[in-house]
Structure formats: C-alpha cells, structure tokens
C-alpha positions in Angstrom: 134.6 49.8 62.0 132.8 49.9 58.5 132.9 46.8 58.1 130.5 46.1 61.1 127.9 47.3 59.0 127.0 44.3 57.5 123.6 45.1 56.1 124.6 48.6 54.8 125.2 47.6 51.5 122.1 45.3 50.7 119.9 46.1 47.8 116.9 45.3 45.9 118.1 44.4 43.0 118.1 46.7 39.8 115.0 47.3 37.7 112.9 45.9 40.6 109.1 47.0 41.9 108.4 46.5 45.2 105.8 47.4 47.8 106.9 49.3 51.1 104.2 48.5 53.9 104.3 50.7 56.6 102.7 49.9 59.8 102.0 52.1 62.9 103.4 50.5 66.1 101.6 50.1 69.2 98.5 52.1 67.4 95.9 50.5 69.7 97.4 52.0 72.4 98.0 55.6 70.4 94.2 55.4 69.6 93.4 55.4 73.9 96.1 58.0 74.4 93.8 60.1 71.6 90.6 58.8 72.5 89.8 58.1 68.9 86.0 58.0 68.2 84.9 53.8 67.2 84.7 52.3 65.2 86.0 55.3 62.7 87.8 58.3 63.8 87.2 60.7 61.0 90.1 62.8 62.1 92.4 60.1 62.3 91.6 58.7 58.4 92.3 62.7 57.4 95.7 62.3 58.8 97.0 58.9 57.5 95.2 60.6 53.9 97.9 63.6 54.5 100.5 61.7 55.6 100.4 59.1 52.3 100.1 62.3 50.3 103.3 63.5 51.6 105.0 60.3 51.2 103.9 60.4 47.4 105.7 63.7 47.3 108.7 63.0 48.6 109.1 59.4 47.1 107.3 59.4 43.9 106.1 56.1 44.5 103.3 54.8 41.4 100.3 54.3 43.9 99.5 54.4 47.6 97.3 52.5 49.6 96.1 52.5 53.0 93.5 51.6 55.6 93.7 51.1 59.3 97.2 52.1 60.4 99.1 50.6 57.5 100.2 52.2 54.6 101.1 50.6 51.0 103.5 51.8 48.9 104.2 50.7 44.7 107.4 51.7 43.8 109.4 50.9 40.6 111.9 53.9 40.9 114.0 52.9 44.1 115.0 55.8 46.3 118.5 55.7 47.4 119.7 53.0 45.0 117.5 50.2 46.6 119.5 50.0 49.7 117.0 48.4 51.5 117.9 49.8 55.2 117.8 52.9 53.6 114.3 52.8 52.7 112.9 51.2 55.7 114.8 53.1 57.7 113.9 56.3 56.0 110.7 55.8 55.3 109.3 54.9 58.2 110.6 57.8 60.2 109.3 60.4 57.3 105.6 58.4 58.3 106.2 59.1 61.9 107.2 62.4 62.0 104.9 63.3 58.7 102.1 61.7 61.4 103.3 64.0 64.6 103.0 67.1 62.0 99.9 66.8 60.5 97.8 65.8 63.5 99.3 68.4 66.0 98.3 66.8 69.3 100.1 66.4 72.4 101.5 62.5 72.6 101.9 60.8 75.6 105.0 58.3 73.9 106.2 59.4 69.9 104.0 57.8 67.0 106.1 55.1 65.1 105.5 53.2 62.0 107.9 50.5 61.2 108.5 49.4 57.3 109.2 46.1 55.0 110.3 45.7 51.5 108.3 43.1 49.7 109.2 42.4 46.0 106.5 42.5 43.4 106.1 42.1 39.8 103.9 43.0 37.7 101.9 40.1 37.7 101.2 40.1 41.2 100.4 44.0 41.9 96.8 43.6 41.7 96.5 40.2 44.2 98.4 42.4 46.6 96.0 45.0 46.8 93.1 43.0 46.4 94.5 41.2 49.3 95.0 44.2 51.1 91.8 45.7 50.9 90.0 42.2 51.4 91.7 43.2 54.6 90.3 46.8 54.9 87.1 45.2 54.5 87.2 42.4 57.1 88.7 45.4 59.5 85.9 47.3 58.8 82.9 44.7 59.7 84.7 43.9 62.9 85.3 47.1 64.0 81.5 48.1 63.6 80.8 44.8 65.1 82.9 44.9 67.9 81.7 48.5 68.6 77.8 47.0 68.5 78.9 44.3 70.6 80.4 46.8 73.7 77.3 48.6 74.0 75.1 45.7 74.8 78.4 43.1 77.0 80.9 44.1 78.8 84.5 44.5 76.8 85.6 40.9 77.7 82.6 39.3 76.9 82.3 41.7 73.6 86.0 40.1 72.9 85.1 36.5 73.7 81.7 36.6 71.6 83.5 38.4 68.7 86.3 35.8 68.2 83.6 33.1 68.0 81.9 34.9 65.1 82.7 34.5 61.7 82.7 37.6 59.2 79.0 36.9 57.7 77.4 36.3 61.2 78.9 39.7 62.4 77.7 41.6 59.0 74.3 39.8 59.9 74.0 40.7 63.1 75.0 44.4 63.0 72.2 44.0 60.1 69.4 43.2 62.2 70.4 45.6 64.6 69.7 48.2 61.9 73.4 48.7 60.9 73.7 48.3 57.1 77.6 48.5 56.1 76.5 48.9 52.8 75.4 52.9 53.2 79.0 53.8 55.4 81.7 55.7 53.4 83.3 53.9 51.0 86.7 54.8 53.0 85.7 52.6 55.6 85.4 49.7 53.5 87.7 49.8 50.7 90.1 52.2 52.2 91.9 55.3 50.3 94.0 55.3 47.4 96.6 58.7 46.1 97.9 58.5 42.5 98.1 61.1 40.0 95.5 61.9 37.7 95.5 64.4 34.6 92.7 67.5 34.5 92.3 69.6 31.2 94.2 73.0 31.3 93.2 75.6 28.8 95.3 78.7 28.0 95.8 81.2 25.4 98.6 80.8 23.0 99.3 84.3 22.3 101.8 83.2 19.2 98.9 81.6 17.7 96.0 83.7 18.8 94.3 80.8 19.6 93.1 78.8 23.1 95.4 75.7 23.4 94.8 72.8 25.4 97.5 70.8 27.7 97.2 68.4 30.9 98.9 68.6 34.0 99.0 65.7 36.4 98.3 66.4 40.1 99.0 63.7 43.0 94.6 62.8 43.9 93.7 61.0 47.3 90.8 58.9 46.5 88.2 58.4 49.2 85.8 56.6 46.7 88.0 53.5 45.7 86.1 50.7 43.5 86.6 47.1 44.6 90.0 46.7 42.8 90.5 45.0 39.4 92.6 45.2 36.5 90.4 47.9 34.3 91.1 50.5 37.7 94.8 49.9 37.7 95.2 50.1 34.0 93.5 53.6 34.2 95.9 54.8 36.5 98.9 53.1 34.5 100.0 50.8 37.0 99.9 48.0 34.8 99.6 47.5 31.2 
C-alpha cells in the first residue's frame, strides 16, 4: 500500500530557499466568532507575533514576515529533507495549534492555517516581501476605510461603495474625515518582522582578570519595520 503515496517522496530540491506562506482559513469568519475589534485587533496582531516567534524556534527559518492572517517564512535550511508534504503538512498544523495556545479562547470550529512552498532565490527575496507588504499596506487603508465607511452606510452599501474606490480615494477620504494613516502603528502598515539580532554581552574573564566582551543572538519581533529595501535585508544577512 506504500506505493499509494504518490506524493510522499517529493522534494524541493537540494541547496534550495524557499518561502513557506501560511494562511489562516476561513479567518473572517474566526474574527466574528471572536468579535475582533476593526479595523485592528490589538490582541489578535500579539498572537500571530507569538505564534511566528514560535515558528522561528522550531524551524530556524532566516526571516519571518507577516500581516493580516498570513505568515511568511525564508528558509534555506529545509526541515525534513525538503519533503514538501512534510513541511506543509507540518507546518501549518504547528501554526494552528501554536494559534489555539497562545490566544486561549473558547473556539466555536478549530483555527486552521493552510501552507505553500514557493521557490525563491536570492535575487528575488526582496520583490517578494516588498510585494507582500505592498499588500499589508493596501489591507491596511481598506480596512480603516471600510471601518469609516460602516459607520456612516449600511454594510452592503459600505461594501458596494468600497469596491468602487480606488486605494488613493479611500486614503483621501478617511483624510478629510480626520483619519491620517500616517500617525497609526507602524504594524498596521508595514506589518511585523522576527529575525535574530546580536546585543553586546559583557562578562568578567576571571583567567585574564579582565571584562571581556561577546555577542549573543536572540530571535527579535519587530513591530517598527522600514519600508523594505536591500540595505534592511543586508543588515539582517538575508542577502549579501
């Protein structure tokens, strides 16, 4: 019967980077079960920023991304020798249940992420993420502007008005109704990074009788995110 398991022995091949994208399934529905506040539930960013921080600990991935409901992850040391149903598989039910954990609420139908592999190289690593948070930042104005939007129409005509806007008019209009996106938290906008940063240790050699300095990296979630570009992922060596 083994050999029913067609996929099982797929791979990405050696020496490889890819990106795994996890998405949450159904979340619009998860965020009326919860109640989540709009357009930003504070609690709800907290939790995705704990869950990517565990999935950096357990995967050892080079950088983690994430806005909305979806999670990026750079990796260019394959977990179970790149057997891609593997890593979908496993990866996206260590998201779920890392999710159920860390926001410890009663759930009226289990949280589920689902994943994809998408091949990178090296070349390409920044236009992914700058396409991604392009993203986080078109989520963000229409969030805010739908939000606007329901407390002067009712939610279909909210909908119907929204989908005939296009990204400036909302950002205008949400202006001149004395919301500037400009002063929100950067989170909002430009979503959160994790990726491991060096601090300064200083100890006491007692051979040398004489302070000593060494660094230890430490996984850091980053709520203040610049607009990506190469200088950023260079200082975080993700690319040369």
């Amino acid at each position: 019967m083994k050999d029913y398991e067609v996929y099982s022995s797929l791979k990405v091949p050696k020496n490889s980077k890819v990106i795994v994208r996890l998405d949450g399934r159904a979340f619009h529905k998860l965020a009326k079960d919860l109640d989540l506040i709009k357009p930003y539930d504070e609690n709800f960013y907290q939790v995705m920023a704990k869950v990517c921080e565990d999935l950096f600990k357990e995967f050892s991935p080079s950088f983690v991304y994430t806005f909305s409901d979806e999670i990026s992850l750079l990796l260019d040391n394959l977990p179970f020798e790149g057997r891609v149903e593997k890593i979908d598989s496993v990866m996206a039910g260590f998201a779920s249940s890392s999710f159920v954990m860390n926001y410890g609420a009663v759930f009226k139908k289990p949280p589920a992420f689902d994943s994809r592999i998408i091949p990178i190289n090296d070349d390409d690593i920044l236009d992914y993420f700058r396409w991604r948070q392009d993203e986080s930042w078109t989520n963000c104005v229409n969030s805010h502007g739908i939000s606007y939007l329901k407390t002067k129409y009712s939610n279909n005509e909210a909908n119907d008005k929204i989908n005939g806007m296009k990204l400036n008019e909302i950002h205008e209009l949400l202006f001149q109704n004395g919301i500037n996106l400009n002063d929100i938290e950067t989170y909002k906008k430009r979503g959160i990074g994790i990726y491991r940063k060096n601090k300064k240790v200083v100890g006491f050699n007692k051979k040398e009788n004489k302070n000593q300095t060494s660094y230890r990296s430490y996984v850091f979630t980053d709520w203040e995110l610049p607009i990506f570009n190469e200088d950023f992922f260079k200082s975080i060596g993700v690319i040369e």
